[in-house]
C-alpha positions as CSV (number, residue, x, y, z in Angstrom):
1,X,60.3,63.5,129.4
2,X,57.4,61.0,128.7
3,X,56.0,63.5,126.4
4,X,59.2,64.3,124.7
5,X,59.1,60.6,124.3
6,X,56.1,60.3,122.3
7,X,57.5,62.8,120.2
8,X,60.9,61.3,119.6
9,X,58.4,58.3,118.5
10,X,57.2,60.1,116.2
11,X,59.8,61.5,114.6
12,X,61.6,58.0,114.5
13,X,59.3,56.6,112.0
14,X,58.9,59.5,110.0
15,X,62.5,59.5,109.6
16,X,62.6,55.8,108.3
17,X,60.1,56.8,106.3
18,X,62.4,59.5,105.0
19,X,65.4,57.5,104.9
20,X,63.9,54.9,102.5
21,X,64.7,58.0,100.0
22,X,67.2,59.7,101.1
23,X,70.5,59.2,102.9
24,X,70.5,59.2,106.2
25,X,73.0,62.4,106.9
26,X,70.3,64.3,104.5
27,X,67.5,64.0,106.8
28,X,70.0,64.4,110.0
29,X,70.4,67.8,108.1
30,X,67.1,69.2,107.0
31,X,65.9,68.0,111.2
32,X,69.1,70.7,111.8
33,X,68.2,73.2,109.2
34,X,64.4,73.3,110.4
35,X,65.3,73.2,114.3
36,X,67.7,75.9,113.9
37,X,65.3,78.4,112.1
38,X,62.4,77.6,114.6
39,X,64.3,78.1,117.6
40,X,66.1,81.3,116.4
41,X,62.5,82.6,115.9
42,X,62.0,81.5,119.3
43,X,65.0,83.3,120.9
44,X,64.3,86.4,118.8
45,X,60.4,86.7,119.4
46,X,60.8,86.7,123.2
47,X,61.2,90.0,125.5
48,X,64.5,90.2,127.7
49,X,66.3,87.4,126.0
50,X,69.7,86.4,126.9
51,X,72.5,85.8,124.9
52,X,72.2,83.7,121.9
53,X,75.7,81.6,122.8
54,X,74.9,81.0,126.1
55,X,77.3,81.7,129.1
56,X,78.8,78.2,129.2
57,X,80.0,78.0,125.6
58,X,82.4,75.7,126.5
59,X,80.0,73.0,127.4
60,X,77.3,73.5,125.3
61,X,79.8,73.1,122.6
62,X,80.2,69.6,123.7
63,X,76.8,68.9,124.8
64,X,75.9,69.9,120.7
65,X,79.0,67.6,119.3
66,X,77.7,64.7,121.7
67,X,74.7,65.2,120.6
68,X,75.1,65.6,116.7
69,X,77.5,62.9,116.7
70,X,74.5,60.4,118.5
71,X,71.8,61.9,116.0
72,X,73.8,61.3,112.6
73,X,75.1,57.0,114.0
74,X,70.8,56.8,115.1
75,X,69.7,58.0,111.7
76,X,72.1,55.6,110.1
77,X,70.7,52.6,112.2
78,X,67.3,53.7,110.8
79,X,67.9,53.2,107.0
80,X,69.1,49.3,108.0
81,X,67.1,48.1,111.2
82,X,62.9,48.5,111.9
83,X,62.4,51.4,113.5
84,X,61.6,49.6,116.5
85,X,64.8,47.5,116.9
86,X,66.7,50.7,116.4
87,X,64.7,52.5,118.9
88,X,65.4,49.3,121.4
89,X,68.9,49.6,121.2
90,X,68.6,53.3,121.3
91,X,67.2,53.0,124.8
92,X,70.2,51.9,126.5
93,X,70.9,55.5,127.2
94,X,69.5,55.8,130.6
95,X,72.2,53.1,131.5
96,X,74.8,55.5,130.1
97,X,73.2,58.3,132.3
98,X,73.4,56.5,135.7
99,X,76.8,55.6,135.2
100,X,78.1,59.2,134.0
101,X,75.6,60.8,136.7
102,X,77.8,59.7,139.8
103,X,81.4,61.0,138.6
104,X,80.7,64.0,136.5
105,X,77.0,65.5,138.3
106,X,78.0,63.7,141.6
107,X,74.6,62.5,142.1
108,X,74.1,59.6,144.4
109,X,72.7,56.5,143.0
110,X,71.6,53.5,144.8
111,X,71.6,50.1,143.9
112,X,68.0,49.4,143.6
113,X,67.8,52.1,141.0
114,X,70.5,50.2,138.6
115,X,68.7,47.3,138.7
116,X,65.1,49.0,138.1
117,X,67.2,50.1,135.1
118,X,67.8,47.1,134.6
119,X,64.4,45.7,134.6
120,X,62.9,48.5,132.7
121,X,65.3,47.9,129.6
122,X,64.0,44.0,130.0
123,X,60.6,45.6,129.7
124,X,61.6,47.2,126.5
125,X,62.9,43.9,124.8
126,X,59.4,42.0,125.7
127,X,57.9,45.1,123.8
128,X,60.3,44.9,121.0
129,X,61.4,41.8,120.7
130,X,64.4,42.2,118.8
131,X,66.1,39.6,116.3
132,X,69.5,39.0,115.9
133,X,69.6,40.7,113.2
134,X,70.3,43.7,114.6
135,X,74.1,42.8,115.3
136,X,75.6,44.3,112.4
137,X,77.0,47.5,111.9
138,X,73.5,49.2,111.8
139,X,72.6,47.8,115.5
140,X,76.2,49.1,116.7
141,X,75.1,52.1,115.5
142,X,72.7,52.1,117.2
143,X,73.9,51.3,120.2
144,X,76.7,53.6,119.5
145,X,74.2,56.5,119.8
146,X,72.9,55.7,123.0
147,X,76.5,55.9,124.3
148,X,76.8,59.9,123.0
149,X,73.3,60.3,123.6
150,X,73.7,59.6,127.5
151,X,76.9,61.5,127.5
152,X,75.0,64.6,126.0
153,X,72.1,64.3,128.7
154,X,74.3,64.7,131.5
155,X,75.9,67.7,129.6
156,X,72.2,69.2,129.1
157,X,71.6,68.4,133.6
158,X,75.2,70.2,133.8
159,X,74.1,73.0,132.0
160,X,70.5,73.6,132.5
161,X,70.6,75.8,136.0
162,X,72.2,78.7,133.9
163,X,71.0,78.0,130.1
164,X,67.9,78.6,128.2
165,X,66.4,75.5,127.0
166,X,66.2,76.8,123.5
167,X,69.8,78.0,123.7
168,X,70.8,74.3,124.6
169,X,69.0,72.6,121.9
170,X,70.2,75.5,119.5
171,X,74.1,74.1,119.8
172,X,72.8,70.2,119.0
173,X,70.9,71.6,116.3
174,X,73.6,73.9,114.4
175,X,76.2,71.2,115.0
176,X,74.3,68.5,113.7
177,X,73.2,70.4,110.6
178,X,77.4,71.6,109.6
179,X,78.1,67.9,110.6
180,X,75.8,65.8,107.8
181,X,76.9,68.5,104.9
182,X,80.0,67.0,103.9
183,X,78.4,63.3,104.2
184,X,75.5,64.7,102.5
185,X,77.2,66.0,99.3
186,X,78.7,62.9,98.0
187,X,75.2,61.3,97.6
188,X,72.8,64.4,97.8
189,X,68.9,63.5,96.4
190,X,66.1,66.2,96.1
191,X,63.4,65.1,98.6
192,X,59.8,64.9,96.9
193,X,56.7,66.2,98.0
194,X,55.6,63.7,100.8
195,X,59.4,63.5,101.9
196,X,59.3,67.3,102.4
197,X,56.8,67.0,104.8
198,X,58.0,64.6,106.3
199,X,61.4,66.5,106.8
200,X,59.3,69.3,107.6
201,X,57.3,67.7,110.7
202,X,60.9,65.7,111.4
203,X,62.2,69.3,112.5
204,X,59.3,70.6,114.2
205,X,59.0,67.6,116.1
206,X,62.6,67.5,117.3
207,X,62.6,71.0,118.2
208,X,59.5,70.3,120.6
209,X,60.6,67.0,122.2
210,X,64.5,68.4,122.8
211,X,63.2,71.9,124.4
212,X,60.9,69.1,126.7
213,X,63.5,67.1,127.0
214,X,66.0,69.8,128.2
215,X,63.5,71.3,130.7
216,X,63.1,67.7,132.2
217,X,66.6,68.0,133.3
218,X,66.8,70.8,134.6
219,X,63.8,70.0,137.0
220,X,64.6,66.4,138.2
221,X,68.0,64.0,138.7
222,X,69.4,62.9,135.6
223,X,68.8,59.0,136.4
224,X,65.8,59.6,137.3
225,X,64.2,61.6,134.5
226,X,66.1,59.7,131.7
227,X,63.9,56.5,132.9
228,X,61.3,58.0,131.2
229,X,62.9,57.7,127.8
230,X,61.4,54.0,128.2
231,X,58.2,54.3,127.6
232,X,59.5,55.2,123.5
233,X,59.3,51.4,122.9
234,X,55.5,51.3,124.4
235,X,54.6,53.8,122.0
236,X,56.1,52.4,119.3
237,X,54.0,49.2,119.6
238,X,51.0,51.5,119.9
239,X,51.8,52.8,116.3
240,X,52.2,49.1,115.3
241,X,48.7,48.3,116.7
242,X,47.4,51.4,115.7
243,X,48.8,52.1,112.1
244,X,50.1,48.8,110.8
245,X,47.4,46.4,112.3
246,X,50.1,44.9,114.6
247,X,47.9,43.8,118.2
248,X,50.0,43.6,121.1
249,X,50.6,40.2,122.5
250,X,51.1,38.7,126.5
251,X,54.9,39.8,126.1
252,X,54.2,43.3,125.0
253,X,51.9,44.0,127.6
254,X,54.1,42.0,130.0
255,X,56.6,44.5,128.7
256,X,55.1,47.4,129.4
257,X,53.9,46.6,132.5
258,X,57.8,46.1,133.4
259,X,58.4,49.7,132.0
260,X,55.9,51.7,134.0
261,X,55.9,49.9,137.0
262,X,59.8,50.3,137.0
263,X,59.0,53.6,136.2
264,X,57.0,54.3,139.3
265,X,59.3,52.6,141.6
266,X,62.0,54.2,140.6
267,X,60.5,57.8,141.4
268,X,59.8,56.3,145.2
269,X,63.3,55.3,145.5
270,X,64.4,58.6,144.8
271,X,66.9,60.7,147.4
272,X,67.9,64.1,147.5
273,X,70.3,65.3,144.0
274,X,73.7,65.9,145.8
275,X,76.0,67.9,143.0
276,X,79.9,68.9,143.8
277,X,79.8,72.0,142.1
């Protein structure tokens, strides 16, 4: 999931970068377009593969409409906030999963583990340091997406035990794509050169970080292992200092020590996964 982090920070900027061009529900469909023909290569390449829909069709029909639904209101938030301050607000969905976790996985959840939660998303606002200017309709967005996003996670722990990773992301990706077409259309733009690529490593990073993101949950409690989505904001200030010349100060660090120490605590506090089903 840390990985699939770095990833998803990766992609994140590259799709502001393409959104400066192109409406957002364009690039939320070439990321589809390019998913879905890498992971059907995937599925077809490999020796005693299952079905291609999955055995739970039901629910990875709804982890895919969650999920599309969270992509397209994220991709919107791009083309109006930084990426960081979208990526902030973005993070709430770990909140999302510890609440959802308890009725619908019936995993136990104690306390402590809300409120190291609690202190890791304080972590990410000393990293990000958001402005106010993210409460507009790009910010709700924003937010929006973490809501679906969360939801969508505790599909993907739901469904893991009997689907293949690729299968899972597969749904999101199909969904997504049919889902931007008819908000595409109105105001479609021919991507140039550097935006192709762009599009291009968009996909190929998606498709990496969602197939890492789905094994995560299928391996660990869904609290637990959406924690981890937390450490996006630390990388993103490492592109800042890296890319754009922007040196971290005392709150960043202070911020990220906040994330991975909440991070670690978290993991020690953990107790058995108890499911209904």
């Amino acid at each position: 999931m840390a990985t699939a982090a770095l990833l998803f920070s990766i992609m994140s900027a590259l799709a502001k970068y393409a959104c400066v061009t192109l409406p957002s529900s364009e690039v939320v469909f070439y990321r589809g377009l390019i998913a879905t023909l890498g992971l059907l290569a995937i599925h077809f390449s490999r020796s005693g593969r299952g079905p291609l829909l999955g055995h739970q069709r039901g629910k990875l029909l709804l982890r895919g409409l969650f999920g599309s639904a969270a992509l397209l209101l994220y991709f919107y938030s791009l083309s109006g906030l930084a990426v960081a301050d979208a990526l902030l607000l973005n993070q709430c969905s770990p909140l999302f999963v510890l609440f959802l976790a308890v009725p619908f996985l019936g995993e136990s959840i104690r306390p402590v583990q809300y409120c190291l939660a609690a202190l890791a998303l304080a972590g990410a606002v000393l990293v990000i340091r958001p402005d106010l200017e993210v409460l507009n309709w790009y910010g709700l967005s924003a937010f929006g997406s973490a809501a679906l996003a969360g939801s969508a996670y505790v599909c993907v722990r739901k469904i893991t035990r009997s689907e293949q990773a690729h299968v899972v992301v597969l749904y999101f990706s199909v969904i997504s794509m049919a889902s931007a077409i008819p908000l595409m259309l109105p105001d479609y733009a021919w991507p140039d050169g550097s935006t192709w690529l762009a599009l291009a490593a968009i996909g190929v990073l998606s498709v990496a970080a969602q197939l890492l993101l789905t094994s995560a949950y299928r391996y660990d409690r869904a609290g637990r292992v959406a924690m981890a989505g937390y450490l996006g904001p630390v990388f993103a200030a490492l592109w800042d200092a890296l890319f754009w010349d922007r040196l971290p100060g005392w709150m960043t660090m202070l911020g990220a020590a906040l994330i991975i120490g909440s991070l670690i605590l978290l993991h020690r506090s953990g107790t058995p996964v108890t499911h209904r089903e």
